[in-house]
VODOKOL-933869 format. One record per residue (C-alpha): residue number from 0; residue in three letters; chain; x negated, y, z negated. Coordinates in steps of 0.5 Angstrom, whole numbers. Layout:
<recs>
num residu chaine x y z
NUM ALA A X Y Z
...
</recs>
This chain:
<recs>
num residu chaine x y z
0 UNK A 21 -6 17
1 UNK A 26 -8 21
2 UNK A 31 -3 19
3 UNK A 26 2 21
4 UNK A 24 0 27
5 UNK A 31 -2 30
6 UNK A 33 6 28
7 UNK A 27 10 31
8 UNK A 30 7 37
9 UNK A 36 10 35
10 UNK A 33 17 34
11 UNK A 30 21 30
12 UNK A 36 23 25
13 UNK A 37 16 24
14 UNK A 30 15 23
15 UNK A 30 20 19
16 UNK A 36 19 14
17 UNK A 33 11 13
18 UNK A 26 14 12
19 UNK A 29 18 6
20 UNK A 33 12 5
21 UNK A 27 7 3
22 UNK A 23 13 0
23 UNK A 28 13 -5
24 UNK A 28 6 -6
25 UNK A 21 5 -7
26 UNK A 20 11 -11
27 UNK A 25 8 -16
28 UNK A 21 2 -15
29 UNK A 16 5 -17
30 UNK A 18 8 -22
31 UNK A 22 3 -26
32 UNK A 15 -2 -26
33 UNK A 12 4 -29
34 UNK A 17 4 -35
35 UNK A 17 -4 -35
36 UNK A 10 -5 -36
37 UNK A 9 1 -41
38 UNK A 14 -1 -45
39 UNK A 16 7 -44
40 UNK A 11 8 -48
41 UNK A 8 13 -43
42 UNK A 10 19 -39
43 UNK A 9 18 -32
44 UNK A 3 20 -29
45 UNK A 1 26 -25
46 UNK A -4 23 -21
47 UNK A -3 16 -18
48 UNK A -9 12 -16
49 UNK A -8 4 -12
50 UNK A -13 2 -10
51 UNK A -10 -5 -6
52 UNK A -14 -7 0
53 UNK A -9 -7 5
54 UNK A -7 1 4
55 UNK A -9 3 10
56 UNK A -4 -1 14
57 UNK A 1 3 10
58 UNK A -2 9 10
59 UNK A 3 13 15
60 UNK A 9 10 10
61 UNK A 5 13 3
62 UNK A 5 19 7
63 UNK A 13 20 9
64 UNK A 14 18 1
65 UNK A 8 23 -2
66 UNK A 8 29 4
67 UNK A 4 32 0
68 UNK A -1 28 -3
69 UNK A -8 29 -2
70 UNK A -10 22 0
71 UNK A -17 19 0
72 UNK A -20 14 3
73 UNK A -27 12 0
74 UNK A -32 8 4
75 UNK A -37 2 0
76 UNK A -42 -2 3
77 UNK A -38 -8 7
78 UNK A -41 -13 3
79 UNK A -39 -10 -4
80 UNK A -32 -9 -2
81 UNK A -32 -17 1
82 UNK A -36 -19 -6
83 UNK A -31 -17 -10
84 UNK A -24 -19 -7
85 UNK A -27 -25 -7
86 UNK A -29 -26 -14
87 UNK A -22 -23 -17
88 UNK A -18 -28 -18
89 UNK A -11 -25 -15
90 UNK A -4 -29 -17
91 UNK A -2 -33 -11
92 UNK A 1 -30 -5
93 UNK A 0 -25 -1
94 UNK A -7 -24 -3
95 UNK A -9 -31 -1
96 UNK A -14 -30 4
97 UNK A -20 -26 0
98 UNK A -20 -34 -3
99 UNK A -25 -35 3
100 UNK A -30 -31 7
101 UNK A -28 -32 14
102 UNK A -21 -29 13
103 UNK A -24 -23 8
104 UNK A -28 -22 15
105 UNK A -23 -23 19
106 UNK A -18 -17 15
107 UNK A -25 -13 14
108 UNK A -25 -12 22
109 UNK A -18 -10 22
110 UNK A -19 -5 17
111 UNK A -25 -2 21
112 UNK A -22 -2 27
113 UNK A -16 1 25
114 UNK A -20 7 21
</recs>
């Protein structure tokens, strides 16, 4: 993200050209987790569905990455949503705040405000 933001402040081409940088790299990221977790036995997908809760801070950078994607943004009841993060037992990391209600309202708000 720094690299990103330290170049808008260059300009647009230099945006740009670190823009389509980091496309790539995580498309080739992308594609090579898709090979390691199928063994290669699977082509890859036409259609591509992640369903990950924080996608809607990221949805500007999937939109650069997949211009034209059609994007959906599907809306359940609140308390569905909450009940299931928190009963899903994530790996430690980066999803640590679905282990408490407080914190899965509090990133509840933030999505809400946002979309």
């Amino acid at each position: 993200r720094d690299d990103v933001d330290e170049k808008s402040r260059e300009g647009t081409d230099a945006l740009s050209a670190t823009m389509d940088r980091w496309g790539r790299v995580v498309v080739q990221g992308m594609a090579k987790r898709w090979e390691r977790e199928t063994g290669g036995r699977e082509r890859r997908p036409l259609k591509f569905v992640d369903k990950m809760l924080s996608n809607y801070n990221n949805i500007g950078f999937i939109h650069l990455l997949y211009p034209e994607a059609v994007i959906l943004h599907v809306y359940r009841n609140p308390m569905d949503t909450l009940l299931s993060a928190y009963k899903h037992d994530f790996p430690d990391g980066r999803l640590d705040y679905t282990s408490e209600f407080a914190s899965l309202a509090t990133m509840y708000r933030g999505y809400r405000d946002i979309i």
